[in-house]
C-alpha positions in Angstrom: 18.4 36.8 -17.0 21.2 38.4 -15.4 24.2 36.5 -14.7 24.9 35.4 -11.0 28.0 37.7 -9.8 28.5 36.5 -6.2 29.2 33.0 -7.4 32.5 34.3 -9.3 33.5 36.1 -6.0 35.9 33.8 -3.8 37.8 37.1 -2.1 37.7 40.8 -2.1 40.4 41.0 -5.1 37.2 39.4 -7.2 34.7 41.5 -6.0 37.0 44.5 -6.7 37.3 43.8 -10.5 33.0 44.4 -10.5 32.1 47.6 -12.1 30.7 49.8 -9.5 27.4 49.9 -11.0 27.3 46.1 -10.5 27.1 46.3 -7.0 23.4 46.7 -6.2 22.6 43.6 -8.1 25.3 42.0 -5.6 23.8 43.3 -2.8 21.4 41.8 -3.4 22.4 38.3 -4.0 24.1 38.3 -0.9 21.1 39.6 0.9 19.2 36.5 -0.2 22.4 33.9 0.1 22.3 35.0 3.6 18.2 34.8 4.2 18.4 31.3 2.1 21.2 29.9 4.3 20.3 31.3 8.2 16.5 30.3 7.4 17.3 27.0 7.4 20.5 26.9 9.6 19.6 29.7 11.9 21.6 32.2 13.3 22.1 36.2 13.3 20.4 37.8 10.7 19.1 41.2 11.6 22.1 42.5 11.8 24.0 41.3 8.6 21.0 42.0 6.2 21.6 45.9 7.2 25.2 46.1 6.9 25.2 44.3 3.3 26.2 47.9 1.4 28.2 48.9 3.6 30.5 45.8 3.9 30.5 45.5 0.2 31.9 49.0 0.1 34.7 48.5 2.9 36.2 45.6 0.9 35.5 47.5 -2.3 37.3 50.5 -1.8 39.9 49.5 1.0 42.8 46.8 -0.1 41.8 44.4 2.8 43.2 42.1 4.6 46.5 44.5 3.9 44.3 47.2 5.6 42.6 46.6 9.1 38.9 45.6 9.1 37.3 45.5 12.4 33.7 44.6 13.0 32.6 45.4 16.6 31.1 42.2 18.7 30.4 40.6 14.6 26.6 39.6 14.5 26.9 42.0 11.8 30.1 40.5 10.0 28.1 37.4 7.9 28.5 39.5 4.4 32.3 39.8 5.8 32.4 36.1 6.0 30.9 35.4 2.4 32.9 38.1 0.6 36.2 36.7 2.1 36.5 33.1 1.0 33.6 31.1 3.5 31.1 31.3 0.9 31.1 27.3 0.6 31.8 26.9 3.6 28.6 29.5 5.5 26.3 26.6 6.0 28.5 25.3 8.7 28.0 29.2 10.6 27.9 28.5 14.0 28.0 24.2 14.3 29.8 21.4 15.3 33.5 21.7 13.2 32.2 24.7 11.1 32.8 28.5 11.4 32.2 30.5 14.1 29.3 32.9 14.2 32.1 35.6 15.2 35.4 37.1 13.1 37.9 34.9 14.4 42.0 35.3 13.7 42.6 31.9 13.3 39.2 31.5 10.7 40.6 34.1 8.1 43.5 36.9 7.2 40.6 39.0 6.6 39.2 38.9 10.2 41.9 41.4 11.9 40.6 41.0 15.1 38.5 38.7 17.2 35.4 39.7 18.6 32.4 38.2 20.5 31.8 41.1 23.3 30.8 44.4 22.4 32.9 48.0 22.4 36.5 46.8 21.7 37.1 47.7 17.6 38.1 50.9 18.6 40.4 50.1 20.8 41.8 46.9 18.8 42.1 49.0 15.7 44.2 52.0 17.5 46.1 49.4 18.8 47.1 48.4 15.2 47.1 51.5 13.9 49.9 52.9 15.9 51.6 49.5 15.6 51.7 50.6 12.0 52.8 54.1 12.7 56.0 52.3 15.0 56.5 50.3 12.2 56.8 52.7 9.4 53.6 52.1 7.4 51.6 55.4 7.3 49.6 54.2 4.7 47.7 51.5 6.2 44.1 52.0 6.8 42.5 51.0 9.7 38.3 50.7 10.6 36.4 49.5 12.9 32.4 49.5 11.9 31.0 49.5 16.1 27.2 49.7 16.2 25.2 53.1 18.3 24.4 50.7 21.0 28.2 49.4 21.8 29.6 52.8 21.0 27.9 54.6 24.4 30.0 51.4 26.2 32.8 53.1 28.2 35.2 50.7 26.7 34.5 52.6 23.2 34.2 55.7 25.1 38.1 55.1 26.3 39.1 54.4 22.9 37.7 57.4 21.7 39.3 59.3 24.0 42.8 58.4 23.1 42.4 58.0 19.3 41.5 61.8 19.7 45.0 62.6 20.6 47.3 60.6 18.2 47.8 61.2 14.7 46.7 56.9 14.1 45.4 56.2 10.7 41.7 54.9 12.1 38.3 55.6 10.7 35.4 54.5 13.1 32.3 54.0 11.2 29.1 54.6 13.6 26.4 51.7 12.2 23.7 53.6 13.7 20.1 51.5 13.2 19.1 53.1 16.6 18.7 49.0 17.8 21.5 46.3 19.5 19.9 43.3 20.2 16.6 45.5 21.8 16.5 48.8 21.3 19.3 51.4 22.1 18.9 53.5 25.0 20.7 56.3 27.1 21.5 59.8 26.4 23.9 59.2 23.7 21.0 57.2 21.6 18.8 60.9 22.0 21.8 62.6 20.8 22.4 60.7 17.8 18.5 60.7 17.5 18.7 64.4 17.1 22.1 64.3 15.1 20.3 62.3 12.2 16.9 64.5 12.6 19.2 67.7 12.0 18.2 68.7 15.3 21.8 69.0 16.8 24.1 71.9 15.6 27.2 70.9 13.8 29.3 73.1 16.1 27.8 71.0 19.2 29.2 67.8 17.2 30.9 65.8 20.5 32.9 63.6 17.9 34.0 67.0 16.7 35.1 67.9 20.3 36.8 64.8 20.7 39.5 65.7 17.8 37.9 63.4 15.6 37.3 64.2 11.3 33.7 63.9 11.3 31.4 63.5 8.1 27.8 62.2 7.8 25.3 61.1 8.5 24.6 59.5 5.4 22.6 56.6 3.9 24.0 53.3 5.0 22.4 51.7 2.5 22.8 53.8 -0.3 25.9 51.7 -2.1 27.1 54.8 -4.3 27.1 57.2 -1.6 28.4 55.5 1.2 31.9 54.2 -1.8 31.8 58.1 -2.4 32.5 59.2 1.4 34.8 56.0 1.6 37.1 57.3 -1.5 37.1 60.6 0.1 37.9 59.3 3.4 40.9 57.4 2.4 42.7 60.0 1.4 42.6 61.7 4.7 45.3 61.1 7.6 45.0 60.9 11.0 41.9 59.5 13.1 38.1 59.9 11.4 34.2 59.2 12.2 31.7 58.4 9.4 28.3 57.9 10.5 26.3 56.1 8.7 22.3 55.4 8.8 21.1 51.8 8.4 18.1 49.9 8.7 18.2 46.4 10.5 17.0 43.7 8.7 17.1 45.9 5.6 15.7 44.0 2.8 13.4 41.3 4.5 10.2 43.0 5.3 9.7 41.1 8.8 13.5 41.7 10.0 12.7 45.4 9.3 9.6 45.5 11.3 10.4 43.5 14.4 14.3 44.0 15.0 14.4 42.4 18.1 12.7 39.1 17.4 14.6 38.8 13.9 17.9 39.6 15.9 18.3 35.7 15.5 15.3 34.3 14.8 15.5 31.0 14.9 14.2 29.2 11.5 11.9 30.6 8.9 10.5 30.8 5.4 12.9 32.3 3.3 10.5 33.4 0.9 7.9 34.7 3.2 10.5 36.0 6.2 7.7 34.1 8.4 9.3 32.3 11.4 8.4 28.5 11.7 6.6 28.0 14.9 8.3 25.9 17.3 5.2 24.5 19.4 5.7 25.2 23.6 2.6 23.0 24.5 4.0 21.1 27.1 7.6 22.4 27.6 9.3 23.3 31.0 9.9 26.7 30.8 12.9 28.4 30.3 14.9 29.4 33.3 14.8 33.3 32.0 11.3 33.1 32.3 11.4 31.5 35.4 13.7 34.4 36.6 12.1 37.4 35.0 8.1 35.9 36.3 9.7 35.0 39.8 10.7 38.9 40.3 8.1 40.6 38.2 5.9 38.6 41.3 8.5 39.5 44.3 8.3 43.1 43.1 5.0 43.4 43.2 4.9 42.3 46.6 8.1 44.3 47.7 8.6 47.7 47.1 12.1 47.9 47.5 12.8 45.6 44.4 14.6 47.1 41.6 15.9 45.3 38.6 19.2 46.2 36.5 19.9 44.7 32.7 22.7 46.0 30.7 21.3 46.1 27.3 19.6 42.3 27.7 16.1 42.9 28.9 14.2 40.5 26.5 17.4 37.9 26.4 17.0 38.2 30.4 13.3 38.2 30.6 13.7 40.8 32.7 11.5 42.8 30.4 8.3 41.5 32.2 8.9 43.7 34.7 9.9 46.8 32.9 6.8 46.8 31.0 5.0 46.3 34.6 6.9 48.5 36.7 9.0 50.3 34.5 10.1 53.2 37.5 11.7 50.0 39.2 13.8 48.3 36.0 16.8 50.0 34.5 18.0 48.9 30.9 21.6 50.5 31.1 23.1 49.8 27.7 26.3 48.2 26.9 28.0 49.0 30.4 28.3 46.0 32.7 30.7 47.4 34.9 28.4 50.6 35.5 25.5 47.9 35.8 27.6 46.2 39.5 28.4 50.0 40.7 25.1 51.4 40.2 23.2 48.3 41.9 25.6 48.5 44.5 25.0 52.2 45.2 21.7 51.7 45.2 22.1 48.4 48.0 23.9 51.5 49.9 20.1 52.7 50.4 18.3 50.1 51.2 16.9 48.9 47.8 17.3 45.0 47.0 19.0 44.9 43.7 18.5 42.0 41.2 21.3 43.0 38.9 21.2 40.5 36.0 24.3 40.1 33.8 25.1 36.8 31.4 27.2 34.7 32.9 30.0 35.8 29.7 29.1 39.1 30.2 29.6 39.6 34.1 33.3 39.1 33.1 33.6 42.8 32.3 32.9 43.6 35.6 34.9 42.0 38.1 36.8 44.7 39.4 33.0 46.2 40.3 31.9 43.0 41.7 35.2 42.6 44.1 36.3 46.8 45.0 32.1 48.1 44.7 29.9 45.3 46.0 31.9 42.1 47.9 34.9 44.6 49.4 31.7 46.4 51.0 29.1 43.5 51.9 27.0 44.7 49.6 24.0 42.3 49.0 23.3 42.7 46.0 21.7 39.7 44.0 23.6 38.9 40.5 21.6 36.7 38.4 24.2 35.0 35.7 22.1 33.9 33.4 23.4 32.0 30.3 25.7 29.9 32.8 27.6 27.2 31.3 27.4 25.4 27.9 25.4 28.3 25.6 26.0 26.3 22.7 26.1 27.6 19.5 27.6 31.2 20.1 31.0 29.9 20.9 34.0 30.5 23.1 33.3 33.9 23.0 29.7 33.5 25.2 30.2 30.1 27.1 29.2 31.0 30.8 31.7 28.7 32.0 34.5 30.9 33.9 32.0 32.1 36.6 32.2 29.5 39.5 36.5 29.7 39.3 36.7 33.8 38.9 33.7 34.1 41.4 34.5 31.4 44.4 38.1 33.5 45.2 35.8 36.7 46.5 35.6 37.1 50.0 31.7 37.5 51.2 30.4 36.3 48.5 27.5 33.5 48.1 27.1 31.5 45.1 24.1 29.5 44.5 23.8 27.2 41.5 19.8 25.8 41.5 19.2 22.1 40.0 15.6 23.2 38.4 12.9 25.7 38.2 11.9 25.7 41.8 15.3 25.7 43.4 15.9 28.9 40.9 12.5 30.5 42.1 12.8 29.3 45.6 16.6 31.3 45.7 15.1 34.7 44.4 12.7 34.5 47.4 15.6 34.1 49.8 17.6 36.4 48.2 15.3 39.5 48.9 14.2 38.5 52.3 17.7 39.9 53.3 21.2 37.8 53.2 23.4 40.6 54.5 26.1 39.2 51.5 25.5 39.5 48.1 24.6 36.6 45.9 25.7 35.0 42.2 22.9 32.8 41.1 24.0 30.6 38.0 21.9 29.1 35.9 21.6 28.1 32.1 20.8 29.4 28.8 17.2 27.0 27.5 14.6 25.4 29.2 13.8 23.3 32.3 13.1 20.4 32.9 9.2 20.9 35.1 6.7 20.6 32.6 4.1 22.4 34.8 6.1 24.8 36.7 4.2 27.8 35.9 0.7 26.0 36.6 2.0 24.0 39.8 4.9 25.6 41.4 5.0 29.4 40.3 4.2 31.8 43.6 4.5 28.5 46.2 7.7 29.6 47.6 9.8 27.9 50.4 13.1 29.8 52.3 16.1 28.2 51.2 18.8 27.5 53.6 22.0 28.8 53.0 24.9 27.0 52.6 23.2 23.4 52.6 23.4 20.7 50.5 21.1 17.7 50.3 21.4 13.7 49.0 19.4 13.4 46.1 20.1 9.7 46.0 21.5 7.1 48.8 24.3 4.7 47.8 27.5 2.5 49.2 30.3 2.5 47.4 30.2 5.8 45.5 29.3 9.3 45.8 28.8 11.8 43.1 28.8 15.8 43.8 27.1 17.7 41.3 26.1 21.4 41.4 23.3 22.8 39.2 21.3 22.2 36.2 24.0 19.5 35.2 22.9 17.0 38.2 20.1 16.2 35.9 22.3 14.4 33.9 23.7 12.6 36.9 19.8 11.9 37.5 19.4 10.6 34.4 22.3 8.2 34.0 21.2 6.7 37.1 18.0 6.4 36.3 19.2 4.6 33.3 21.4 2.0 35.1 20.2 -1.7 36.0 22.3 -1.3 39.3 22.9 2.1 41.1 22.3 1.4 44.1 26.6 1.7 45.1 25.9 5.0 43.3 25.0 7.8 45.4 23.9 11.5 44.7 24.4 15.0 46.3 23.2 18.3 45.1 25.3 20.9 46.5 23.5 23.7 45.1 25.8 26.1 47.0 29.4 26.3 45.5 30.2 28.8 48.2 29.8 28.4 51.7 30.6 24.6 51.1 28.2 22.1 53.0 31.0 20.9 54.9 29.0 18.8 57.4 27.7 17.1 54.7 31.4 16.9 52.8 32.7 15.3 56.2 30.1 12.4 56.2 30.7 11.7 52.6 34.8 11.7 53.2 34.5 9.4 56.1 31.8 7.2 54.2 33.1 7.1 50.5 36.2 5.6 48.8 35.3 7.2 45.8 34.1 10.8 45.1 33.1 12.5 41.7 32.4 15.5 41.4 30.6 17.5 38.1 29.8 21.0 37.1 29.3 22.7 33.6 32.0 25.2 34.6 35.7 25.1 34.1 37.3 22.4 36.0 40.7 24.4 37.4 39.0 26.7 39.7 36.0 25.5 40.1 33.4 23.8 42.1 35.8 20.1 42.0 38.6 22.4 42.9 36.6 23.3 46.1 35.6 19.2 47.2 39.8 19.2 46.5 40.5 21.3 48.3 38.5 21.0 51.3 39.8 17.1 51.3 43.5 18.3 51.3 42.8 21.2 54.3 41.0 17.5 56.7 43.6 15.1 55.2 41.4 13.5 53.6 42.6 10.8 51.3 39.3 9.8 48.9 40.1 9.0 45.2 38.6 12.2 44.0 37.7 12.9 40.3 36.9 16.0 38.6 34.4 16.4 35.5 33.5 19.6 33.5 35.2 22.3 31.0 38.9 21.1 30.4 41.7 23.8 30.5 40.5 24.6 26.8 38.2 27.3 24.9 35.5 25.3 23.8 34.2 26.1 19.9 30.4 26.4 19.1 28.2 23.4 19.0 24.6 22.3 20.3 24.9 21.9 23.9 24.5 18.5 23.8 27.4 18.0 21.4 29.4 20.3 23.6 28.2 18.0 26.9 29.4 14.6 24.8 32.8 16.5 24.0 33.5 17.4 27.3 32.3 14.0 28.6 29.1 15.3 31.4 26.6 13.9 29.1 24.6 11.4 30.1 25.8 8.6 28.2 29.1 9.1 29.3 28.1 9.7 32.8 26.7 6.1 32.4 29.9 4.9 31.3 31.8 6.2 33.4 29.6 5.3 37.1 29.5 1.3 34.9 33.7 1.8 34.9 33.8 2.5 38.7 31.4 -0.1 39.5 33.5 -2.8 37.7 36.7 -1.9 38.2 
């Protein structure tokens, strides 16, 4: 029986001291450390179980941390992780007080750069690559490993571009496995299509063009050659471009076949690679679903519906209508800011444009949304899905800047719905015609309508804009909520022996205020608190503050939601008790007002 090697290995400096013909049999014990550990704790898997050879041979032949490793957006960096002291420490990936699912600076010396979003190794690593040239240090390597679908992002296009004309010590390693999180797409996944066929002339090699030292492709998964190219690479100065062939999911038989579901796929059998079943009998639905059925329907019905995804149509649920009316839903890639211009140019025509961007993701685009769609009244409809607490994934993917970086736009709506109807009833509105475009918010997970599909689905009702409504009457305080988050409100009062001094408004619409409404509640309550699952400076409290300051008014106001702080990864839940909007604390803190 051989003897267990990754046990012995703590840090790159162990894993160097392995002969080189030990390395297969290490791949594969990390393969399965990784399988054993995400099976049961969940997680990204796909990705890591394809990069396994390839990140043993970075840390193998280059003298990390002392040289530059740079793993682009990091679903791919768990190998990383485990090869650079977080071995006992991996079954904490991605929970409450454990490591983050991401390379993080302030985690590890060996994680050069933090990442989350997709398309900025390139740039990150020039950045300290010329830092090293300024500093004297020619010798310093520098890589960033970006995947084929990040690399046709402009972002990594940019970088590109000017690593072409220095003489910086980077070497980009292209992970091509032809998949992100769903499959590539664009012109620049046909090209590397016919690059790896030996389709495309070498002479016609646009890496070439761009100044770069090009080699490949080769076998990303063949450990020997890809330590052979590496050696060889190393000794070469200025900036280079290995592209290397993968498999996703290489090594787990399911992962392989069905990339996009084994992207993270929630628990499974390690042994078999057969996900556990989590039963939906009975469960709202979740609000993607609700989204991506609502305008699969409205399309059908309304010819001028189009639908725009960059790179997330399953995570989006936008998917239901590409596979139904695929002429009418676009799947851009990783390019969110050509995602807002290219909706907008098509609102120019007349089309009605569902353009639907992750909250954490929309972020990337903000100079689109202000100078291409709001400077121009263009109404197009942005649904931000993935708003809020997403849990799990981190700082890097909480949805929670949207309301405060949105609500400064002029001509600009923003609708946050309390449930699956409100959601629905909003995408009806939205396409009847607003003359304004539109930022729907609403959250990563399921509903809280049991029967939606069965009882509500089609039966839609014209939402007013700009109103607010009382959920719940009360005397001697009122709370504001806006979205899925008043359900906790709901809750807590539910739970109460005595809410009747408790009441509740839903002001679904963040911007135009309800300020009627605001004005009868000023005048009427001592006490005002207001709640989001947004950041608090900025956002929809900021508003209810402001409005009181512009009337005079002179209500003891309090704010609840995301504290001037980047919140780690937890459950949602966990996150909701941290920042105090969960329900029990809600309880606690209506009981302190009522008895104070």
């Amino acid at each position: 029986m051989k003897n267990n090697l990754l046990e012995h290995i703590n840090n790159p400096t162990d894993l160097r001291q392995l002969d080189e013909a030990q390395l297969p049999q290490l791949a594969q014990e990390l393969r399965d450390f990784i399988i054993d550990i995400v099976s049961v704790k969940e997680g990204h898997l796909g990705a890591s179980l394809g990069v396994i050879e390839l990140t043993i041979a970075l840390h193998y032949v280059f003298n990390t941390p002392d040289d530059s490793l740079i793993w682009d957006v990091g679903h791919q960096a768990y190998g990383h992780k485990i090869l650079t002291g977080r071995k006992d420490v991996f079954q904490t990936n991605r929970q409450l007080n454990g490591i983050s699912g991401f390379p993080k600076r302030s985690e590890s010396i060996y994680d050069a750069f933090g990442v989350g979003h997709s398309s900025t190794s390139i740039s990150a690593a020039l950045g300290i690559a010329i830092a090293s040239n300024l500093n004297g240090d020619f010798e310093k390597q520098h890589i960033a490993v970006i995947g084929d679908a990040s690399i046709a992002s402009g972002m990594a296009f940019e970088g590109l571009n000017h690593a072409g004309v220095t003489n910086a010590n980077l070497l980009v390693i292209l992970n091509d496995n032809a998949i992100g999180i769903d499959p590539s797409v664009g012109a620049l996944k046909n090209y590397l299509t016919a690059v790896k066929e030996g389709k495309n002339p070498r002479q016609n090699n646009m890496i070439k063009s761009l100044n770069f030292n090009y080699s490949g492709p080769i076998d990303g998964n063949d450990i020997f050659a890809v330590i052979k190219e590496l050696k060889r690479l190393q000794k070469i100065k200025g900036p280079k471009f290995l592209h290397v062939i993968t498999t996703k999911g290489k090594g787990l038989q399911q992962a392989e076949e069905n990339q996009v579901q084994y992207h993270a796929p929630g628990k499974f059998d390690a042994a078999t690679g057969e996900i556990i079943p989590k039963s939906e009998e009975n469960l709202p639905p979740k609000y993607q679903d609700v989204f991506g059925l609502t305008v699969l329907d409205l399309a059908q019905k309304n010819k001028k519906i189009v639908g725009i995804t960059p790179a997330m149509p399953t995570g989006s649920s936008l998917k239901f209508m590409m596979d139904a009316l695929p002429e009418r839903a676009f799947d851009v890639g990783i390019a969110e800011q050509h995602a807002v211009t290219l909706a907008a140019g098509m609102a120019t025509q007349g089309m009605i444009v569902f353009c639907n961007i992750y909250s954490t993701f929309l972020q990337r685009a903000y100079d689109q949304v202000i100078h291409d769609v709001a400077l121009q009244k263009l109404p197009v409809i942005f649904c931000l899905d993935r708003a809020g607490l997403v849990g799990e994934d981190g700082a890097t993917h909480h949805g929670v800047f949207d309301i405060a970086y949105l609500r400064c736009i002029p001509n600009l709506i923003i609708y946050a719905p309390a449930n699956e109807i409100a959601l629905q009833n909003i995408l009806y509105t939205a396409q009847l015609g607003l003359g304004n475009p539109i930022a729907i918010r609403y959250p990563r997970g399921r509903g809280i309508i049991t029967n939606w599909k069965k009882e509500h689905f089609g039966h839609y009702q014209n939402v007013e804009i700009g109103k607010a409504n009382c959920v719940k009457d009360g005397t001697e305080i009122a709370v504001l909520s806006t979205g899925t988050i008043g359900n906790n409100v709901i809750q807590a009062l539910a739970e109460m022996e005595n809410p009747d001094q408790i009441a509740h408004y839903d002001f679904a619409f963040v911007k135009p205020l309800d300020e009627n409404l605001l004005h009868e509640i000023f005048k009427q309550f001592k006490n005002i608190i207001t709640i989001e699952d947004g950041t608090i400076i900025g956002g929809f409290g900021s508003a209810v503050l402001e409005f009181a300051a512009h009337y005079n008014y002179h209500s003891n106001i309090r704010t609840l939601g995301i504290s001037d702080e980047f919140i780690e990864q937890a459950t949602v839940n966990q996150l909701q008790q941290y920042c105090k909007i969960d329900v029990k604390a809600l309880k606690l803190l209506f009981f302190s007002y009522l008895n104070s």
